[in-house]
C-alpha positions as CSV (number, residue, x, y, z in Angstrom):
1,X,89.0,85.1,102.6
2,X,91.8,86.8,100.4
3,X,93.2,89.9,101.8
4,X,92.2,93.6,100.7
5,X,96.2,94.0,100.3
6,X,96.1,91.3,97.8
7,X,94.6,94.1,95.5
8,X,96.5,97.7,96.1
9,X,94.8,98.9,93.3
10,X,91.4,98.4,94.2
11,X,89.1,100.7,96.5
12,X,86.4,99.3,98.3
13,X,83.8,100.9,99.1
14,X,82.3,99.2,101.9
15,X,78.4,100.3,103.7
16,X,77.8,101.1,106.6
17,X,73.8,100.4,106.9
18,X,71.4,102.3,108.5
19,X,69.7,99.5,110.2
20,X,73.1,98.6,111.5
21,X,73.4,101.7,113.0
22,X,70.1,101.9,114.6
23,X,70.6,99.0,116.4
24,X,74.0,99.3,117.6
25,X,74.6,103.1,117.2
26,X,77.2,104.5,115.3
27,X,80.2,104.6,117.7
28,X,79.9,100.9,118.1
29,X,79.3,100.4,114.0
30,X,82.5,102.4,113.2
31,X,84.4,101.1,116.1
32,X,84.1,97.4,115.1
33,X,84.5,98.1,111.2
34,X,87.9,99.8,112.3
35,X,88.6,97.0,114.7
36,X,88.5,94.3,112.0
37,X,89.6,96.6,108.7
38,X,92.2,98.4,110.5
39,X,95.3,96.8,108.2
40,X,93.6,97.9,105.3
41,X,92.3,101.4,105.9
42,X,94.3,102.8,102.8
43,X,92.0,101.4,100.1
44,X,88.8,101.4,102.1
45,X,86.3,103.9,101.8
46,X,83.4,103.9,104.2
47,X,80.0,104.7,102.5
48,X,76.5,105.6,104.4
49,X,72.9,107.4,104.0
50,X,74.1,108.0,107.3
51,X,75.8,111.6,107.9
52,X,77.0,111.4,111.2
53,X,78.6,108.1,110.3
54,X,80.4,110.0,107.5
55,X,81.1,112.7,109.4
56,X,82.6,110.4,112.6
57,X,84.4,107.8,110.1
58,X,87.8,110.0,109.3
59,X,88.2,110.1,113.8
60,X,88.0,106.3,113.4
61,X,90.8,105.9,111.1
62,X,88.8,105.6,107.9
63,X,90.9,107.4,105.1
64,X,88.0,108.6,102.8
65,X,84.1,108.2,103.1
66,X,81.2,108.9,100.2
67,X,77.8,109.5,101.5
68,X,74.8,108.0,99.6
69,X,72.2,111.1,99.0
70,X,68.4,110.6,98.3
71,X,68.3,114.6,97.2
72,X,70.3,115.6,94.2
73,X,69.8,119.2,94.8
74,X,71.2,119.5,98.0
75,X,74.6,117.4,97.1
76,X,77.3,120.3,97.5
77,X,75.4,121.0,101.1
78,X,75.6,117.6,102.0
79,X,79.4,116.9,101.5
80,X,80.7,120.1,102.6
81,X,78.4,119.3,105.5
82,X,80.2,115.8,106.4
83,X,83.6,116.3,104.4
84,X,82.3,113.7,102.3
85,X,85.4,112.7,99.6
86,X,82.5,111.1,97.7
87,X,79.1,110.9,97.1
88,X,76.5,107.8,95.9
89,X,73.0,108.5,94.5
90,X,70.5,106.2,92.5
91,X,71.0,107.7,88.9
92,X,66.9,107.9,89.0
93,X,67.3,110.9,90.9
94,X,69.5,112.9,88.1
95,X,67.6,114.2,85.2
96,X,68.0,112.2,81.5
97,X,70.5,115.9,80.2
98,X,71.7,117.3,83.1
99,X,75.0,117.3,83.7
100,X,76.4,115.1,86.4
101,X,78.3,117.9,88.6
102,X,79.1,118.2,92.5
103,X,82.0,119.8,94.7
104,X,83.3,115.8,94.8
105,X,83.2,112.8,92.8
106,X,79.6,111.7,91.8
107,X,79.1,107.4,91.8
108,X,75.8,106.3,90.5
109,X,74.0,103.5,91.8
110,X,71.3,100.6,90.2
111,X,72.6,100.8,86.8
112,X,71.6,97.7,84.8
113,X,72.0,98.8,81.1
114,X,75.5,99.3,79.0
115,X,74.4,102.4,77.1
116,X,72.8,104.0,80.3
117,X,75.9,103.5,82.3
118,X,78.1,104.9,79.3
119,X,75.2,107.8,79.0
120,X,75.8,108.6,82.5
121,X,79.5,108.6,82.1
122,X,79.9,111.0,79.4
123,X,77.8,113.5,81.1
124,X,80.3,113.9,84.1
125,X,79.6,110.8,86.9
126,X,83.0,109.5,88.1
127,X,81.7,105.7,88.1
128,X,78.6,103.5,88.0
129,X,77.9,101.0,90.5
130,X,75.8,98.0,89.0
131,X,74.4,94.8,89.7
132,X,74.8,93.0,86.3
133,X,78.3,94.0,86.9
134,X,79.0,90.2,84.0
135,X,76.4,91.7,81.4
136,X,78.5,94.8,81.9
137,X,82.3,93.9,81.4
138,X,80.7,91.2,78.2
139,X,79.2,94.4,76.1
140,X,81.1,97.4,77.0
141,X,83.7,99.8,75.9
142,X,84.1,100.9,79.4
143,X,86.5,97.7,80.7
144,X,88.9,97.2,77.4
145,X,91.2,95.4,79.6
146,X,89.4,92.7,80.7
C-alpha cells in the first residue's frame, strides 16, 4: 500500500464507524487509528457520527476532525460542541435554496449527479463527497485539471 506522504497535497478524511466504536469503545478505536496513522497525522482528518470520538480525537494526535450530522439545524451547536474543524451531512437533509452555511466548512455526502453537486457548490458547501466519483471527473467543470 502507497504511503499517505506520497500525496502532501491530499487530505484524507478517514471514519471512524459507529459500530466500530460500540464494540471496542472509543479509547481503543482512536488509540489504534493513532497507533497505525501516527506518521501521517498532518493530512488526516478523522470523521464520525460519533461526538465523543470527535471531541477525544485532537488528545490522540489527530490534527483536525469533521463530524457527520443527521440534523442540519443544530450544525453550529454541534461543532462548537466537539471543536469540530468540519462537518459531513447527506445533502438530503439541506433544503433545494437554502444556503449551505455553518460556523465551519460544510462537505456533503451521497451526491451522484454533476449538476446537483455543482448546485450544491455554488450555494456555499466547501466539497461533495460522491460515489460515482469516474462519472464525476468525465462531465464536470469542477476537476479542469484532470
Amino acid at each position: 500500500m502507497p504511503s499517505i506522504k506520497k500525496f502532501p497535497q491530499v487530505n484524507f478524511f478517514i471514519e471512524l464507524k459507529e459500530e466500530s466504536i460500540a464494540r471496542y469503545g472509543v479509547d481503543v478505536c482512536l488509540a489504534s487509528m493513532q497507533l497505525v496513522l501516527q506518521n501521517d497525522m498532518s493530512t488526516i482528518i478523522l470523521i464520525s457520527f460519533s461526538e465523543p470520538a470527535v471531541t477525544m480525537a485532537k488528545s490522540f494526535g489527530f490534527l483536525q476532525t469533521a463530524l457527520v450530522i443527521r440534523d442540519w439545524g443544530q450544525r453550529n451547536l454541534l461543532t462548537a460542541r466537539t471543536q469540530a474543524d468540519y462537518i459531513f451531512v447527506n445533502h438530503q437533509r439541506i433544503g433545494r435554496t437554502e444556503r449551505i452555511e455553518a460556523n465551519v466548512p460544510v462537505i456533503l455526502y451521497e451526491i451522484g449527479d454533476v449538476l446537483l453537486a455543482e448546485n450544491y457548490l455554488s450555494r456555499g458547501a466547501y466539497a461533495i463527497e460522491t460515489f460515482l466519483i469516474g462519472d464525476m471527473i468525465k462531465h464536470s467543470s469542477l476537476f479542469p485539471a484532470v
